[in-house]
N, CA and C of each residue as an Amber inpcrd file, in Angstrom:
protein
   303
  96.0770000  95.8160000  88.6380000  95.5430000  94.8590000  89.6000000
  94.0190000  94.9610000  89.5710000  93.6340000  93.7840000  89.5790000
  92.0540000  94.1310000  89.0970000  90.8510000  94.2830000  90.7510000
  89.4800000  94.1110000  90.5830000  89.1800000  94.5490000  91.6190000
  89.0660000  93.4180000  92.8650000  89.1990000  91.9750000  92.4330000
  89.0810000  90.7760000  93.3700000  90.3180000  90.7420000  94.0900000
  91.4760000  91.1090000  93.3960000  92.7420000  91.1570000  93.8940000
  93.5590000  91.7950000  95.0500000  92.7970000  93.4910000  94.8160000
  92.7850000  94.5250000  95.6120000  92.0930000  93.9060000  96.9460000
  90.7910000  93.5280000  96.4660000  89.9360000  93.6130000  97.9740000
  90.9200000  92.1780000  98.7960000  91.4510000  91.5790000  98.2710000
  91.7980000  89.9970000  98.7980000  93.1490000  90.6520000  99.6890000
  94.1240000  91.5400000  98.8490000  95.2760000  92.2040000  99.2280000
  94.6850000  93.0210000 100.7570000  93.7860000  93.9130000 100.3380000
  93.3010000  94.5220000 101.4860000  92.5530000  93.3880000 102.9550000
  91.8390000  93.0260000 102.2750000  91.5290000  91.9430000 103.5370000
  92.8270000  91.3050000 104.3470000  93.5620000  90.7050000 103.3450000
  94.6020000  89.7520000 104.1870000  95.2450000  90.9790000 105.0530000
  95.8670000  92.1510000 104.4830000  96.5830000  93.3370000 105.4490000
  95.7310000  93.8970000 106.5180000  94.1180000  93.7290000 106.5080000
  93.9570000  93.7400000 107.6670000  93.7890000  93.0490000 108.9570000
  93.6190000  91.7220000 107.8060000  93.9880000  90.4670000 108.7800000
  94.9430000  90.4500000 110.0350000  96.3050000  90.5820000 109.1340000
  97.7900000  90.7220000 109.3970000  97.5350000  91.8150000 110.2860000
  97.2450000  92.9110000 110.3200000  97.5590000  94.1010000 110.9170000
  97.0990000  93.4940000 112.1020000  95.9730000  93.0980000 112.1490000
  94.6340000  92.9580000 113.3120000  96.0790000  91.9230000 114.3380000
  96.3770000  90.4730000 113.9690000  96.9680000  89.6710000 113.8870000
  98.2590000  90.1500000 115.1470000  98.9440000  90.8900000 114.7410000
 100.2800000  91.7630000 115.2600000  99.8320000  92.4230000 116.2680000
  98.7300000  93.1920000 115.9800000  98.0160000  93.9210000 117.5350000
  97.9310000  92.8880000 118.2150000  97.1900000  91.7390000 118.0310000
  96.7200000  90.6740000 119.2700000  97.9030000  90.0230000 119.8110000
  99.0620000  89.5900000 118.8160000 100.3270000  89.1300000 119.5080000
 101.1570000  90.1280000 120.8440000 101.0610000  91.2900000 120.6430000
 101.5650000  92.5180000 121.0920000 101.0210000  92.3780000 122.7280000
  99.5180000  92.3220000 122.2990000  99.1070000  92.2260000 123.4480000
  98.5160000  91.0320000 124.1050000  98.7480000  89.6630000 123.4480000
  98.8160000  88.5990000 124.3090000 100.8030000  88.6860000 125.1810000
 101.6770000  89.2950000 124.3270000 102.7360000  89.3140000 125.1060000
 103.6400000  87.7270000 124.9000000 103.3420000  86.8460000 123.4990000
 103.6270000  86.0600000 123.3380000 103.7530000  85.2250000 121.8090000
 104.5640000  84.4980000 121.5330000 104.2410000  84.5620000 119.8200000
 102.7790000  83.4790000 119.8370000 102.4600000  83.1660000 119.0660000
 101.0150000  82.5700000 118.7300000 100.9280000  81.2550000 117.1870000
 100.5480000  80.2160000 117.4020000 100.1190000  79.6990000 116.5040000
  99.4500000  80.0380000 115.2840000  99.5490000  79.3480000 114.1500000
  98.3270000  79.1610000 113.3640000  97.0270000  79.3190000 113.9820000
  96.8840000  77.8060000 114.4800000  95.6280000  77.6350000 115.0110000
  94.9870000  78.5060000 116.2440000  95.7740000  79.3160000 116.8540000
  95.4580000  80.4380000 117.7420000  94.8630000  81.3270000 116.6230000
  95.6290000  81.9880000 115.9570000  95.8820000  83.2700000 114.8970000
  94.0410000  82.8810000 114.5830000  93.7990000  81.9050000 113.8460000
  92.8480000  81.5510000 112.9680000  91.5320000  81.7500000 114.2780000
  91.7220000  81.2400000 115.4270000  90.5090000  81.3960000 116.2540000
  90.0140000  82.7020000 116.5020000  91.0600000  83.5310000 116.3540000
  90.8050000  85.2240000 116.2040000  90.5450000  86.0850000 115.3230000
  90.1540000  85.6860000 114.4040000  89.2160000  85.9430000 112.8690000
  87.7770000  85.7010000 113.1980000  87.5340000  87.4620000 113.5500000
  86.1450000  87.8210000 113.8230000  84.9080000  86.9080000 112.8280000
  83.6790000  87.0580000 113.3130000  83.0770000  86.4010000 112.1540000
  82.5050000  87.3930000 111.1750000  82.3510000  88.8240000 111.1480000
  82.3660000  89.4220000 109.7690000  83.6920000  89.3020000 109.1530000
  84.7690000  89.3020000 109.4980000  85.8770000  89.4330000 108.8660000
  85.9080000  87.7650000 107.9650000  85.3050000  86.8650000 108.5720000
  85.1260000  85.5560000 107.9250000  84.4300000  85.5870000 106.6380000
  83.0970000  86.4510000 106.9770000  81.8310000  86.5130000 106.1310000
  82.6220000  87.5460000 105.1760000  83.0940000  88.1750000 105.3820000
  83.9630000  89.1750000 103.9500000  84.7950000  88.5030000 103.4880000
  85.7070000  87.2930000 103.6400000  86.8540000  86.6120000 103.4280000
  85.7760000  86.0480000 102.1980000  84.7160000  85.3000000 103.0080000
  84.3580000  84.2600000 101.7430000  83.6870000  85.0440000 100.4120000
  83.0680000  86.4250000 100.6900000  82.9310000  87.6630000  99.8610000
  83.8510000  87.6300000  98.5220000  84.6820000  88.1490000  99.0960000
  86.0730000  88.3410000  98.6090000  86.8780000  86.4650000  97.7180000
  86.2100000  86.0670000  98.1650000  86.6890000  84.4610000  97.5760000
  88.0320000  84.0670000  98.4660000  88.1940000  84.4120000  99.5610000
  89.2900000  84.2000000 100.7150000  89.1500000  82.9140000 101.2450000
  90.1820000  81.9290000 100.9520000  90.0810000  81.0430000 102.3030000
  90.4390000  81.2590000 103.2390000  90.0360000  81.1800000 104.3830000
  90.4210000  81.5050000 105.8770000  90.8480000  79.6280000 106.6610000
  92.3280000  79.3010000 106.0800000  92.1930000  78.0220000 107.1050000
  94.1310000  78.2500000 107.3760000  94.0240000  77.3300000 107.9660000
  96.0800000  77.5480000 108.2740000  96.8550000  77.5190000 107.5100000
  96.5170000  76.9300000 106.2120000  97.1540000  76.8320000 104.7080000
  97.5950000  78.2680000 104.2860000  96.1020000  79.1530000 104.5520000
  96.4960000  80.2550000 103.6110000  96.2150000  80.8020000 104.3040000
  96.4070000  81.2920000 105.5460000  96.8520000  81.8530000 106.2090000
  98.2400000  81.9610000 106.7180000  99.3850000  80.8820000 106.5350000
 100.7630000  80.7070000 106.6750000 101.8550000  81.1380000 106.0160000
 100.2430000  80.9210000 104.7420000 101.1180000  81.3410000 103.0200000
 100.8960000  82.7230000 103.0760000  99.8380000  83.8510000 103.8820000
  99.7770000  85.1310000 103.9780000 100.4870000  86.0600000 104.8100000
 100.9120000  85.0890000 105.8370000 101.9850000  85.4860000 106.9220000
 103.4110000  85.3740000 106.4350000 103.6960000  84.3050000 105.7250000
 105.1350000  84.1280000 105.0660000 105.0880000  85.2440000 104.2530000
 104.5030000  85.3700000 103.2940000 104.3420000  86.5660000 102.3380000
 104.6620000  88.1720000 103.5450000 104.1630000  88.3840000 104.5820000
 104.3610000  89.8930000 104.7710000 105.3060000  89.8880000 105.4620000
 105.9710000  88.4340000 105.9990000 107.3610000  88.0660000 106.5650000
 108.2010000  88.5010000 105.8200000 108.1830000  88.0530000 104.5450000
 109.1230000  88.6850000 103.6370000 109.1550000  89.7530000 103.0890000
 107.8410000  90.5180000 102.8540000 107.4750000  91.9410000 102.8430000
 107.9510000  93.1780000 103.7010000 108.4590000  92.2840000 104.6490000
 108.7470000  93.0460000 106.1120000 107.5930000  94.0790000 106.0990000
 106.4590000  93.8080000 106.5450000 105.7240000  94.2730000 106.9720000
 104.6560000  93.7060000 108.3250000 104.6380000  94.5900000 108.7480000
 103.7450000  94.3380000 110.4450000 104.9270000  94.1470000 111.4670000
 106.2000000  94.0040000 111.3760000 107.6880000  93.5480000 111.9290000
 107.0000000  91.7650000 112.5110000 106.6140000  91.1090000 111.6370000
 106.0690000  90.0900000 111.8820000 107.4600000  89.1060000 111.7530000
 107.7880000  88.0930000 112.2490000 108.9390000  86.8420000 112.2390000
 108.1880000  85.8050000 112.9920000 108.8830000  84.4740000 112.3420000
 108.5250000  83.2470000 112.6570000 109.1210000  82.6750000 113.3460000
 109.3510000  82.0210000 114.6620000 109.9730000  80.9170000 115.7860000
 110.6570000  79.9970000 115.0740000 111.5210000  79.4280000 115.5650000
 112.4460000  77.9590000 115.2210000 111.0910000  77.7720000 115.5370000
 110.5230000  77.3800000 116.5570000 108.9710000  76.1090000 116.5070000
 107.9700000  76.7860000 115.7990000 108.3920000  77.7410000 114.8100000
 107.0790000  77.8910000 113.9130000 105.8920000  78.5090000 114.3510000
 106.2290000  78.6890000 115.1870000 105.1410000  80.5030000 115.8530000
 105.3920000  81.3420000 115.4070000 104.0590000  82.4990000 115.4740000
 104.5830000  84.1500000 114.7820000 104.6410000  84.7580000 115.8010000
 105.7480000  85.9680000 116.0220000 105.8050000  86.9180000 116.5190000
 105.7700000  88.1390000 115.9760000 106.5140000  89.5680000 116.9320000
 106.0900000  90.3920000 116.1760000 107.1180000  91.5850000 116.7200000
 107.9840000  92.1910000 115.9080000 109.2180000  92.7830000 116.5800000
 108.3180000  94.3690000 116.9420000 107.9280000  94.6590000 118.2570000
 107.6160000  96.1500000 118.5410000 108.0980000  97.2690000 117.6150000
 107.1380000  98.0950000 117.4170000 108.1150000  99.3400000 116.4800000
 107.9100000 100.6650000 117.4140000 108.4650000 101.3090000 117.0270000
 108.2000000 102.8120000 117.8660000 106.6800000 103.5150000 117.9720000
 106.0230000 104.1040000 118.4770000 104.6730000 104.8440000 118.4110000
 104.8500000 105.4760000 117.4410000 105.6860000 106.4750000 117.4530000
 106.0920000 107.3880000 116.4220000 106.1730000 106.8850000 114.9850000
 106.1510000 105.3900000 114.9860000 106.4950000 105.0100000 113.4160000
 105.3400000 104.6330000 112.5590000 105.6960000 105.3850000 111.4430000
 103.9880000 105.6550000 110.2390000 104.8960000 105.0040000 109.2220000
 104.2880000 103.9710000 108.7330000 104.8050000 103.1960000 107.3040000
 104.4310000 104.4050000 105.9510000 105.5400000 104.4540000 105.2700000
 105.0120000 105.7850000 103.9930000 104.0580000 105.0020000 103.0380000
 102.7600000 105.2400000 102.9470000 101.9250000 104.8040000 102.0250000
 102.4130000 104.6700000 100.8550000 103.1420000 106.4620000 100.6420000
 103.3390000 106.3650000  98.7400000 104.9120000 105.6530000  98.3070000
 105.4940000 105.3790000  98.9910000 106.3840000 104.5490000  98.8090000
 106.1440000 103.4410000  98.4020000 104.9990000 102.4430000  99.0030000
 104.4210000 101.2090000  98.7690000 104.1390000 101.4370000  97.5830000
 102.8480000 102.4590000  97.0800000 102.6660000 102.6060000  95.8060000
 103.8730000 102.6710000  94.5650000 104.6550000 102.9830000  95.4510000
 106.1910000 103.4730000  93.8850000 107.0950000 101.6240000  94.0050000
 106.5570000 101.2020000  94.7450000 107.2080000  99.9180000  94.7070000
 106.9660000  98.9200000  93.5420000
């Protein structure tokens, strides 16, 4: 994986991560167009760094992706909102597992 790829992979997962915290604690699932208003503006200014678009397109297409990743316990509404299934405190995703994937 080369080095534009990595940083794009890493950005979007912290996107996502960031993303799941704010649902958690709005206490409600959330739009696109919510999700997108909560993309700090360095995190913008590194997106376009990185060659990231930041709009609802690809952002939907980055959320579907860790939907199916099962990662962040992220799921989508019949009306097409994201939510976000709580996990335990106690629960640490195994890094090197990801890597052996």
């Amino acid at each position: 994986m080369n080095f534009a790829r990595k940083t794009g992979a890493a950005l979007w997962d912290r996107i996502v991560d960031d993303f799941a915290g704010r649902i958690l604690l709005v206490g409600r699932p959330m739009s696109l167009d919510e999700l997108l208003l909560e993309i700090p503006q360095r995190t913008r200014d590194f997106a376009s760094l990185a060659f990231q678009k930041l709009n609802t397109k690809a952002l939907g297409h980055k959320l579907d992706q860790r939907i199916e990743g099962e990662k962040y316990g992220l799921f989508r509404t019949a009306d097409g909102m994201y939510c976000v299934i709580p996990l335990s405190p106690d629960y640490r995703q195994d890094v090197n597992a990801e890597d052996a994937a």
